[in-house]
C-alpha positions, 0 to 999 in steps of 0.5 A: 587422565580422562580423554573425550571419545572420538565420538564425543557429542555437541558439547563434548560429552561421550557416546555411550557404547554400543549406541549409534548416534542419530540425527535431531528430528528437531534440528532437521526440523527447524532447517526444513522451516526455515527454508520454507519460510524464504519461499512460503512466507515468514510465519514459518520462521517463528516455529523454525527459530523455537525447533532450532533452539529446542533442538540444541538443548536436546543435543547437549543433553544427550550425551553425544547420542543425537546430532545434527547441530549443524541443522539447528544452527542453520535453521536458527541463523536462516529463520532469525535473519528472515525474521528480522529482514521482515520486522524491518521492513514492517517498520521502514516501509510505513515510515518512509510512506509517512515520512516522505510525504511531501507537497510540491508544485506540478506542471498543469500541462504534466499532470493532463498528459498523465491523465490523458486529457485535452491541454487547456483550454483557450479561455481557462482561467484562474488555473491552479495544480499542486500535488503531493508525493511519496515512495510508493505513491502520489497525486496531482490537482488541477482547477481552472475555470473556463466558458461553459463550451470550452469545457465541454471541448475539453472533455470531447478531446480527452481521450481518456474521458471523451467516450465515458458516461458523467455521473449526474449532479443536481440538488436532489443528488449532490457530491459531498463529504462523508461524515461519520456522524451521519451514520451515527445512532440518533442522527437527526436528518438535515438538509444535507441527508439527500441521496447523493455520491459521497467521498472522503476528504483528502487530507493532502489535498490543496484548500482550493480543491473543494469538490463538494457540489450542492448543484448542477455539475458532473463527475467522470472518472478518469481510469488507469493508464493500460500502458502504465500498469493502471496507474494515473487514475482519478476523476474530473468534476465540473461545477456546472453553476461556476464553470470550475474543472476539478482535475485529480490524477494519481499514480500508486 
């Protein structure tokens, strides 16, 4: 009856006599990167997991003369689970970001104190704050309008604005909405091509929050929080003409 040698390689195929064994270069290989790939990213975790496998086919077909399948399995089970830790995350952090997206209804007076700014002022009225959150980030808004003296006050007492310099808006320079066919080829100008300072609409933003100025006002913006790891940022714009505050602080 035939019986394997002692020395019997992965898969139990014999040694050939006279020959020593050697160490898969590939199956070290795969470890090495599989390793590296913890530490130094996971792009090194695909050529890791194709080494490993390469390395098992090279041991089975060797008859016994090459080992370290150890190697190769450690390589490929280290490099496989990394993969696939990193393709769960790709997937779940933008789900939970979408998905937990949720509006909901803010103290004024808590969104103010997070914006380091004076509380309300005596004459506001018609105030309105809505906010909205996810995992990783979130924002707040305010509007209230109050006397022309009041809102300077207002400004003059919050630390976080009192010593910035507005950025200035009249018709010549106006805050509007950006528009892509603005910048389109063949646009025609309208009475809206002016100079002005443009931003994106928010599409989580409250109807009221309408920061679109064609007239007098002003703009500061409110900077990050040194004690919060620079959150609790945004801007407060004044419309001037109606005497209307627009807050927004967010924290990401």
């Amino acid at each position: 009856m035939h019986q394997d040698h002692p020395d019997a390689g992965f898969g139990g195929e014999e040694v050939h006599a006279g020959q020593r064994p050697v160490k898969s270069k590939l199956a070290l290989a795969s470890l090495i990167l599989a390793v590296g790939s913890v530490f130094l990213g996971p792009l090194l975790g695909v050529p890791a997991l194709i080494l490993g496998i390469a390395a098992i086919k090279e041991i089975r077909r060797s008859g016994g003369l090459t080992r370290g399948c150890g190697f190769a399995i450690a390589g490929i089970i280290t490099s496989a689970t990394w993969l696939l830790l990193i393709g769960l995350a790709v997937v779940a952090v933008p789900l939970s970001l979408v998905g937990g997206l949720k509006l909901r209804s803010v103290n004024p007076r808590g969104v103010l104190k997070a914006g380091r700014l004076a509380d309300l002022p005596a004459s506001a009225t018609d105030v309105r704050c809505e906010g909205w959150s996810g995992l990783f980030t979130g924002t707040d808004y305010v509007m209230f309008r109050a006397s022309a003296e009041d809102i300077d006050k207002f400004i003059a007492q919050s630390p976080s604005v009192k010593r910035a310099v507005p950025d200035l808006l009249n018709a010549e320079h106006r805050h509007l909405p950006y528009r892509e066919e603005d910048y389109a080829e063949g646009h025609e100008e309208s009475e809206d091509d002016y100079e002005g300072d443009y931003f994106a609409p928010e599409s989580l933003a409250p109807k009221w929050y309408d920061v679109t100025m064609k007239g007098k006002g002003r703009k500061y913006e409110i900077p990050g929080d040194p004690d919060k790891k620079g959150h609790n940022f945004g801007s407060i714009i004044i419309n001037d003409q109606t005497n209307t505050v627009y807050i927004r602080v967010a924290w990401s």
